[in-house]
CHARMM internal coordinates of N, CA and C (Angstrom, degrees):
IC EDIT
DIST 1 N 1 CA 1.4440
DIST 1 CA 1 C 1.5265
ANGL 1 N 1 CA 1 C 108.86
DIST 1 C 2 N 1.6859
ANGL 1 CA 1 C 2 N 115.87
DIHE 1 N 1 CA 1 C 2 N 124.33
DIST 2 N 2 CA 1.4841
ANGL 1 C 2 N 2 CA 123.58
DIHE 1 CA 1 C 2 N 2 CA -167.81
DIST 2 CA 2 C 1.9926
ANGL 2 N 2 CA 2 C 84.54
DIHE 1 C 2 N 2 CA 2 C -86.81
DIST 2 C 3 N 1.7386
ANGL 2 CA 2 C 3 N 99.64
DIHE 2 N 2 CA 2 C 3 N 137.64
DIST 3 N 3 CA 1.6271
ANGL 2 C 3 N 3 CA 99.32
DIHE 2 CA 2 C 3 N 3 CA 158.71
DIST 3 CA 3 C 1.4301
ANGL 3 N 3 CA 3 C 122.46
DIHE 2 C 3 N 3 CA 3 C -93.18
DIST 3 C 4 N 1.2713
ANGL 3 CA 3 C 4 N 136.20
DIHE 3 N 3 CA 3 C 4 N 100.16
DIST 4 N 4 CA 1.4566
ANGL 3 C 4 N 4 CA 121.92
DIHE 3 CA 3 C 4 N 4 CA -177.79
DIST 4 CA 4 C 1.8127
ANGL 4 N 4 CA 4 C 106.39
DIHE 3 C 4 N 4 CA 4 C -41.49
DIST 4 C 5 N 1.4552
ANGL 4 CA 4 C 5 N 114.65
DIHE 4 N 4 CA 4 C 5 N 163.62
DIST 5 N 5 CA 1.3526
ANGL 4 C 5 N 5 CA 125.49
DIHE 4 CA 4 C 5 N 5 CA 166.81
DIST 5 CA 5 C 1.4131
ANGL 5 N 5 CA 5 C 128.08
DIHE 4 C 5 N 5 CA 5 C -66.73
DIST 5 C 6 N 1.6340
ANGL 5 CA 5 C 6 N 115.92
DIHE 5 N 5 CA 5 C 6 N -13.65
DIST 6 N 6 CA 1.1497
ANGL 5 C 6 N 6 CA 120.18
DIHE 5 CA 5 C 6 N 6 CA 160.42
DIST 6 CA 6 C 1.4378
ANGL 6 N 6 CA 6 C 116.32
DIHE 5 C 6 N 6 CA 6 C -81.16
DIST 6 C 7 N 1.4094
ANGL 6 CA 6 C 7 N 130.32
DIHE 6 N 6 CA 6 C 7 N -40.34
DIST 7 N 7 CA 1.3414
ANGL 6 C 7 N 7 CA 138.62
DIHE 6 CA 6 C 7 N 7 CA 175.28
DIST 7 CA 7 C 1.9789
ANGL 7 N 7 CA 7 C 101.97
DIHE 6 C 7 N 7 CA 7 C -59.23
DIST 7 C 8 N 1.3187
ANGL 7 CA 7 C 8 N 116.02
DIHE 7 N 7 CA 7 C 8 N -52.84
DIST 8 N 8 CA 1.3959
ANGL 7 C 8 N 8 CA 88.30
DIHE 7 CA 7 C 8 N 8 CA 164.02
DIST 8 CA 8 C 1.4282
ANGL 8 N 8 CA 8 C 126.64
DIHE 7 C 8 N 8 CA 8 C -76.65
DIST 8 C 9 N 0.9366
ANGL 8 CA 8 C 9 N 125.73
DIHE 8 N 8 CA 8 C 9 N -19.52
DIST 9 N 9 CA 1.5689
ANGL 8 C 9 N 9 CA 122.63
DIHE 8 CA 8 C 9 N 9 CA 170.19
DIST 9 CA 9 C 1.7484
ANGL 9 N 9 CA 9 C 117.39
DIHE 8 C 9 N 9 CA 9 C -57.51
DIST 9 C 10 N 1.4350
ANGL 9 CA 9 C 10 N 112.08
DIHE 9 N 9 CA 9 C 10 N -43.85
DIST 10 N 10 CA 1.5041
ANGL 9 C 10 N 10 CA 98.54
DIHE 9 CA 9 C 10 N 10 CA 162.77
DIST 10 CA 10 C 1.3314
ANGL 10 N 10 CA 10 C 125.92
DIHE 9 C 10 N 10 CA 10 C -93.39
DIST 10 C 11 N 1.2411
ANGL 10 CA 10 C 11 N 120.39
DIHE 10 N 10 CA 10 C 11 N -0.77
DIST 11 N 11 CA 1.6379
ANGL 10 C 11 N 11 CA 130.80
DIHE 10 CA 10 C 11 N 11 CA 150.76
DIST 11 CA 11 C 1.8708
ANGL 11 N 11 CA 11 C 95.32
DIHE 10 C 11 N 11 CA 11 C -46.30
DIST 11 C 12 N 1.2319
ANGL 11 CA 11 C 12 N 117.89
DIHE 11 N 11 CA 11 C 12 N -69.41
DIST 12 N 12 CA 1.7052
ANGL 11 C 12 N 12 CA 113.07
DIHE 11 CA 11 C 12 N 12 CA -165.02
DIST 12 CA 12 C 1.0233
ANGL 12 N 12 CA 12 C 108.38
DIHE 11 C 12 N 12 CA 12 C -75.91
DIST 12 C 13 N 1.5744
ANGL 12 CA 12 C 13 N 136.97
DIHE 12 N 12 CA 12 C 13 N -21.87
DIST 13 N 13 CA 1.0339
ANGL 12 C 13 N 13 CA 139.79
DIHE 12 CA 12 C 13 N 13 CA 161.36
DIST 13 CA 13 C 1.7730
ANGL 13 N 13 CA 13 C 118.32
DIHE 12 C 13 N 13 CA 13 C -46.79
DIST 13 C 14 N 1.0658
ANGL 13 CA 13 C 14 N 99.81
DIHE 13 N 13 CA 13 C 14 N -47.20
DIST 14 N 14 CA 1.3085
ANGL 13 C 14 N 14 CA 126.98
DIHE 13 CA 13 C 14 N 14 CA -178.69
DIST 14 CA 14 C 1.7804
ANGL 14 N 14 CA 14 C 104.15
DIHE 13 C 14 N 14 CA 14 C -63.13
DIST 14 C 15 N 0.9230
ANGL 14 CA 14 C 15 N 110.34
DIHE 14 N 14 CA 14 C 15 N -68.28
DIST 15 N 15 CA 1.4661
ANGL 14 C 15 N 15 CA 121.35
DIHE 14 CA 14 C 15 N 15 CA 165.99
DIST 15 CA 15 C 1.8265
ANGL 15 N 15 CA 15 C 133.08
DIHE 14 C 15 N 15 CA 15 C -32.08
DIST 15 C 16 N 1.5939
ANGL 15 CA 15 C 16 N 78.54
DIHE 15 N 15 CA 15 C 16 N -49.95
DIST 16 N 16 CA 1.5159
ANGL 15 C 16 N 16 CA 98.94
DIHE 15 CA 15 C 16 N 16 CA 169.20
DIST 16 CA 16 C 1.7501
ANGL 16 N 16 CA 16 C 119.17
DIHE 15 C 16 N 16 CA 16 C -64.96
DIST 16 C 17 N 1.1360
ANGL 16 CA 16 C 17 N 97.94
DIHE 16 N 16 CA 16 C 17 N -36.39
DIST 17 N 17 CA 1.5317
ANGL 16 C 17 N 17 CA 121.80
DIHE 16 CA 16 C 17 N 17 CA -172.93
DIST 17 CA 17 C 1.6333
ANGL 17 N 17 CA 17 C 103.89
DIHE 16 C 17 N 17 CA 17 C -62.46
DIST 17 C 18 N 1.5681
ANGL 17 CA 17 C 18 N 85.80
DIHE 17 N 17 CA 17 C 18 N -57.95
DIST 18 N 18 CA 1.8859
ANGL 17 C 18 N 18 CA 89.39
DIHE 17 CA 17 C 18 N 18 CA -171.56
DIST 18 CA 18 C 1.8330
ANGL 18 N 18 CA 18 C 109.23
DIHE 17 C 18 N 18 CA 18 C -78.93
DIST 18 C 19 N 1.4455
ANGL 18 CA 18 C 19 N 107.56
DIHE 18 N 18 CA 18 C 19 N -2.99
DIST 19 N 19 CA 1.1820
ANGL 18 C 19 N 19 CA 105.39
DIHE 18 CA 18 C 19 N 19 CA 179.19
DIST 19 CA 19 C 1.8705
ANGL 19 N 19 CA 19 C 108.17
DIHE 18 C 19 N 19 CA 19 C -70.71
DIST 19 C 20 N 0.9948
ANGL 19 CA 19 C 20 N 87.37
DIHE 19 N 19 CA 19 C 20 N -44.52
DIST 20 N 20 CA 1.5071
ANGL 19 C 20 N 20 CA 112.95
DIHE 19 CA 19 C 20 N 20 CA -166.14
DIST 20 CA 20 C 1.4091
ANGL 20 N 20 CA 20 C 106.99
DIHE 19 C 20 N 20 CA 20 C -56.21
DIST 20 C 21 N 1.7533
ANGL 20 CA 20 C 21 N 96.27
DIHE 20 N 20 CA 20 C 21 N -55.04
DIST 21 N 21 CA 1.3794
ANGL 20 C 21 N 21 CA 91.56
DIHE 20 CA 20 C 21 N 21 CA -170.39
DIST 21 CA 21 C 1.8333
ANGL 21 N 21 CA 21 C 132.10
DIHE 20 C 21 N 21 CA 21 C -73.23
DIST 21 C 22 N 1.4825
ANGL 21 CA 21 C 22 N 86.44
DIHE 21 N 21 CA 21 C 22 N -0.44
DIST 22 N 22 CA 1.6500
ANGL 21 C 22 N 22 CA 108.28
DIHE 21 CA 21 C 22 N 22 CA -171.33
DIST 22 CA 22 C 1.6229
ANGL 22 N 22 CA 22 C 95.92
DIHE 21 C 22 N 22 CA 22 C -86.80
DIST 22 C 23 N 1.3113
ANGL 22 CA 22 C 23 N 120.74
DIHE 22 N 22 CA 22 C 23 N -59.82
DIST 23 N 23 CA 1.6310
ANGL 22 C 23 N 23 CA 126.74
DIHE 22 CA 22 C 23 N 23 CA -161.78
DIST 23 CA 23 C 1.3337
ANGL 23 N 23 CA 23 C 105.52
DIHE 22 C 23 N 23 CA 23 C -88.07
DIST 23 C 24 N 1.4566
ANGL 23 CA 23 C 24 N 127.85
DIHE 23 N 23 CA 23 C 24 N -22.25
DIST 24 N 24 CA 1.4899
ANGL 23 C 24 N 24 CA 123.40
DIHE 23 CA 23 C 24 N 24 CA 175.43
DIST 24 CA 24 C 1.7495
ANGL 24 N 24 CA 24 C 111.89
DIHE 23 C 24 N 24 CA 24 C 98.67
DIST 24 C 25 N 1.3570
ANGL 24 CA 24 C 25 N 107.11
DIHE 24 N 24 CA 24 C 25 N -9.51
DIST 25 N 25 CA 1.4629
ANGL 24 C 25 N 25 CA 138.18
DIHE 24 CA 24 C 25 N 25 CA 178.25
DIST 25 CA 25 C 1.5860
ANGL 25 N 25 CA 25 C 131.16
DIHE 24 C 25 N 25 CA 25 C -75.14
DIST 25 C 26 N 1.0169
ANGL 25 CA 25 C 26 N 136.12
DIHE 25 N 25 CA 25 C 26 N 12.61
DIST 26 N 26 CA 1.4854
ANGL 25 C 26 N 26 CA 152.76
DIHE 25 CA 25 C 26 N 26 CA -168.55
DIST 26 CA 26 C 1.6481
ANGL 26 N 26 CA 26 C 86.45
DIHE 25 C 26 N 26 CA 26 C -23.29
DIST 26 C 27 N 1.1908
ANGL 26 CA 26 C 27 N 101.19
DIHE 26 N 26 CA 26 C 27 N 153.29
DIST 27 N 27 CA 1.0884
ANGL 26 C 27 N 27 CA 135.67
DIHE 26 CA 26 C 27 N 27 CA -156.55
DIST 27 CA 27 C 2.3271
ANGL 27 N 27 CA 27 C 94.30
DIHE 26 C 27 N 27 CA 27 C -136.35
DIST 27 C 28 N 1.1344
ANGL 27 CA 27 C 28 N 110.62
DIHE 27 N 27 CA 27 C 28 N 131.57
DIST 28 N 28 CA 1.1786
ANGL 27 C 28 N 28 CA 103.55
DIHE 27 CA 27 C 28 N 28 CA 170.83
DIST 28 CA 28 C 1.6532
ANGL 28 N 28 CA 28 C 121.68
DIHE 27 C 28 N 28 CA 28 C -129.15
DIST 28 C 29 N 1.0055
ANGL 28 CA 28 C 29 N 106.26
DIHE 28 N 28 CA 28 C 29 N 28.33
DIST 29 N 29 CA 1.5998
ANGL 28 C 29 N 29 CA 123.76
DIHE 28 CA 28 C 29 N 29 CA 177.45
DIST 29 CA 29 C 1.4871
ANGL 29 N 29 CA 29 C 106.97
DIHE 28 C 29 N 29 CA 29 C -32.80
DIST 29 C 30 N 1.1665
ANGL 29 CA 29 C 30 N 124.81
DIHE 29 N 29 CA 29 C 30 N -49.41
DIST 30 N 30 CA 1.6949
ANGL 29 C 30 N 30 CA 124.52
DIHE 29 CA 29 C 30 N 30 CA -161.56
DIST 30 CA 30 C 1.2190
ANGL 30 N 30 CA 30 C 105.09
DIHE 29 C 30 N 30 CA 30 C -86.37
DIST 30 C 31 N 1.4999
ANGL 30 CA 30 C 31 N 120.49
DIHE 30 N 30 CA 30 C 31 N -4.72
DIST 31 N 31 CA 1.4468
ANGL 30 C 31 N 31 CA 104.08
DIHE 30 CA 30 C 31 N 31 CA 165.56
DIST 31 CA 31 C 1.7618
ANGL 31 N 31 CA 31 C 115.18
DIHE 30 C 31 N 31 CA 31 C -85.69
DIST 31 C 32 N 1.1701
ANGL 31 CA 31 C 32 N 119.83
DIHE 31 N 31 CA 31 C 32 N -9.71
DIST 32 N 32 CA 1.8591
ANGL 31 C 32 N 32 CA 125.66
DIHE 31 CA 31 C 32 N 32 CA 131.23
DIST 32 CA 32 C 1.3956
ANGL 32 N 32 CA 32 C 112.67
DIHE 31 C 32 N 32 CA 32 C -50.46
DIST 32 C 33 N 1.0319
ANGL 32 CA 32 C 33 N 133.79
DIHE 32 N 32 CA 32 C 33 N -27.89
DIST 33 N 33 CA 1.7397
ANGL 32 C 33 N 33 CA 120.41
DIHE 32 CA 32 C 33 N 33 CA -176.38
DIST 33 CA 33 C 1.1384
ANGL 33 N 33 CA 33 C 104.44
DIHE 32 C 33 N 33 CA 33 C -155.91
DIST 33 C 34 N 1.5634
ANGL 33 CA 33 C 34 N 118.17
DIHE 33 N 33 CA 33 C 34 N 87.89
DIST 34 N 34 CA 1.4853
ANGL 33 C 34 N 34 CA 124.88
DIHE 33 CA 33 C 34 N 34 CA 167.47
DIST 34 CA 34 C 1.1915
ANGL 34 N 34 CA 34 C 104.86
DIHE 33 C 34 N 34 CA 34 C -56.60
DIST 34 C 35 N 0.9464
ANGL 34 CA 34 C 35 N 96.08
DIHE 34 N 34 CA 34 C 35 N 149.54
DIST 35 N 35 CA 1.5096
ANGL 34 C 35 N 35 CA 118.11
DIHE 34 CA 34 C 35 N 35 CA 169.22
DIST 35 CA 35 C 1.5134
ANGL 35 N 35 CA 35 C 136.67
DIHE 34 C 35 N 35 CA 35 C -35.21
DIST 35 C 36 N 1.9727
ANGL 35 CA 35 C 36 N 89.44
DIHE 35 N 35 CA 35 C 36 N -65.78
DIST 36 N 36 CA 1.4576
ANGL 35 C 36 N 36 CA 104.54
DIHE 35 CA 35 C 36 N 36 CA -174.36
DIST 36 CA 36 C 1.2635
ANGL 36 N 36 CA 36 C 102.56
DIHE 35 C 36 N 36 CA 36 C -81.75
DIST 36 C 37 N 1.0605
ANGL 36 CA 36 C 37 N 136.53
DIHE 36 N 36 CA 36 C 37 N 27.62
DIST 37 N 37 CA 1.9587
ANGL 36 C 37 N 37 CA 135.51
DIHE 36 CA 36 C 37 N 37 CA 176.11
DIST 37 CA 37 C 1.4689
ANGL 37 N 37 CA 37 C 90.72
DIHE 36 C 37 N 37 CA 37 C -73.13
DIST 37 C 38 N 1.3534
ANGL 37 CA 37 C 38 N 98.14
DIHE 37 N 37 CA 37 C 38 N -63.01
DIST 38 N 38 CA 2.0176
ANGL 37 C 38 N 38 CA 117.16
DIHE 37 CA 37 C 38 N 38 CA -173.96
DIST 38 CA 38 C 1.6608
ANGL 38 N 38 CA 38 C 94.17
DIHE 37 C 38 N 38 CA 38 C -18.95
DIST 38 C 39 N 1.2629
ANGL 38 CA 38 C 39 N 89.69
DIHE 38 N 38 CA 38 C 39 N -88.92
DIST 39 N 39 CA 1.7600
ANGL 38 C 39 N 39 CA 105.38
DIHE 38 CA 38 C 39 N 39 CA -162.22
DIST 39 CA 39 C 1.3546
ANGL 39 N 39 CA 39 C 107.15
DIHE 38 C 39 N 39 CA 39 C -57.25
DIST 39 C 40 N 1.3674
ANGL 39 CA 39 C 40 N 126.26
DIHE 39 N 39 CA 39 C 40 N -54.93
DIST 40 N 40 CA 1.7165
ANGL 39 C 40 N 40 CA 110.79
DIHE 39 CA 39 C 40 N 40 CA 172.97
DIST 40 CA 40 C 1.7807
ANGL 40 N 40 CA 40 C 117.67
DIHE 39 C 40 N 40 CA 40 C -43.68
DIST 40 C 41 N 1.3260
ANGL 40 CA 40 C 41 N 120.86
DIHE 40 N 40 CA 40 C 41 N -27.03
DIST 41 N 41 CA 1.4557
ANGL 40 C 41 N 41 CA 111.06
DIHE 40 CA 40 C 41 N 41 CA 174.65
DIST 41 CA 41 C 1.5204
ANGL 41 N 41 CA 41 C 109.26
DIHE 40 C 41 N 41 CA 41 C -74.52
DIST 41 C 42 N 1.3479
ANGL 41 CA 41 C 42 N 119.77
DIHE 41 N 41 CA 41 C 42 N -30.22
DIST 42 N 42 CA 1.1692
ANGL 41 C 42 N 42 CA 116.79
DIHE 41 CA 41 C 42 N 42 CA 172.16
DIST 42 CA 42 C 1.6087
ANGL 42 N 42 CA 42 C 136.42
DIHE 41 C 42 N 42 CA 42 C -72.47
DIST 42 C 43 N 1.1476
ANGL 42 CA 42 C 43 N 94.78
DIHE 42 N 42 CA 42 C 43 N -20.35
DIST 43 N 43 CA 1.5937
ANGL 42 C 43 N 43 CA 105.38
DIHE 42 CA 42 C 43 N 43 CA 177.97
DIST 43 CA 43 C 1.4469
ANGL 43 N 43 CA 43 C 97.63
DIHE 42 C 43 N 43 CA 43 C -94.58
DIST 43 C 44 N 1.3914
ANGL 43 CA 43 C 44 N 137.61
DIHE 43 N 43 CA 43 C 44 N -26.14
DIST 44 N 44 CA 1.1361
ANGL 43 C 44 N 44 CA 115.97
DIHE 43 CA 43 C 44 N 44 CA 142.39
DIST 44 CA 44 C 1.8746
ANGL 44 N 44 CA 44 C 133.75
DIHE 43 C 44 N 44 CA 44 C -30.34
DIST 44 C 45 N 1.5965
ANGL 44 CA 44 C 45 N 89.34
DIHE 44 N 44 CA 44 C 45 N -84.01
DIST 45 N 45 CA 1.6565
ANGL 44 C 45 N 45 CA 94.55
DIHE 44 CA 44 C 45 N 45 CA -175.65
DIST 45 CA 45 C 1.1935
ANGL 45 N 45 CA 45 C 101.73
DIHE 44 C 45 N 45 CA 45 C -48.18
DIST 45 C 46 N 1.4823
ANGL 45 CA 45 C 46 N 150.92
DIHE 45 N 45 CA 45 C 46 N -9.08
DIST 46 N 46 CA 1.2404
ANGL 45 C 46 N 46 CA 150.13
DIHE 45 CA 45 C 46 N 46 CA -174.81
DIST 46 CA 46 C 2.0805
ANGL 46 N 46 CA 46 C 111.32
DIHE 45 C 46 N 46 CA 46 C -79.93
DIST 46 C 47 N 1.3810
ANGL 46 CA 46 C 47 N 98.21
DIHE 46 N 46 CA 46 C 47 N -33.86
DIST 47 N 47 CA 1.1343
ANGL 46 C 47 N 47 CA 125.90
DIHE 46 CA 46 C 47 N 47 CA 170.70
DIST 47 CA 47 C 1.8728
ANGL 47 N 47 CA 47 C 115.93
DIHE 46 C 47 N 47 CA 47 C -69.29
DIST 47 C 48 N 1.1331
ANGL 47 CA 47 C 48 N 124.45
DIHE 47 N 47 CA 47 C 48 N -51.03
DIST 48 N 48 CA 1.2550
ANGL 47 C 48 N 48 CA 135.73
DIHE 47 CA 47 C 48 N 48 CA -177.62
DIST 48 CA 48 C 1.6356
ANGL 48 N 48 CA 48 C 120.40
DIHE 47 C 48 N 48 CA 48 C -87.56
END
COOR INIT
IC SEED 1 N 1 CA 1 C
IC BUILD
């Protein structure tokens, strides 16, 4: 089974979340890599 890059992105997302919410510690990594960058490059190359 192939994982698309969005399926791991809310896999760590996910991770991050429950990390946080366990230790009290948030973690802000994804504001380095929004999200919607992913899919806007893709609906590009989808375009060309």
């Amino acid at each position: 089974m192939k994982l698309s890059k969005t399926t791991i992105l809310y896999a760590l997302a996910a991770i991050v979340t429950i990390y946080g919410l366990v230790t009290g510690r948030f973690l802000f990594i994804f504001l380095a890599f929004p999200l919607g960058l992913f899919s806007f490059m893709n609906k590009n190359d989808k375009n060309n």
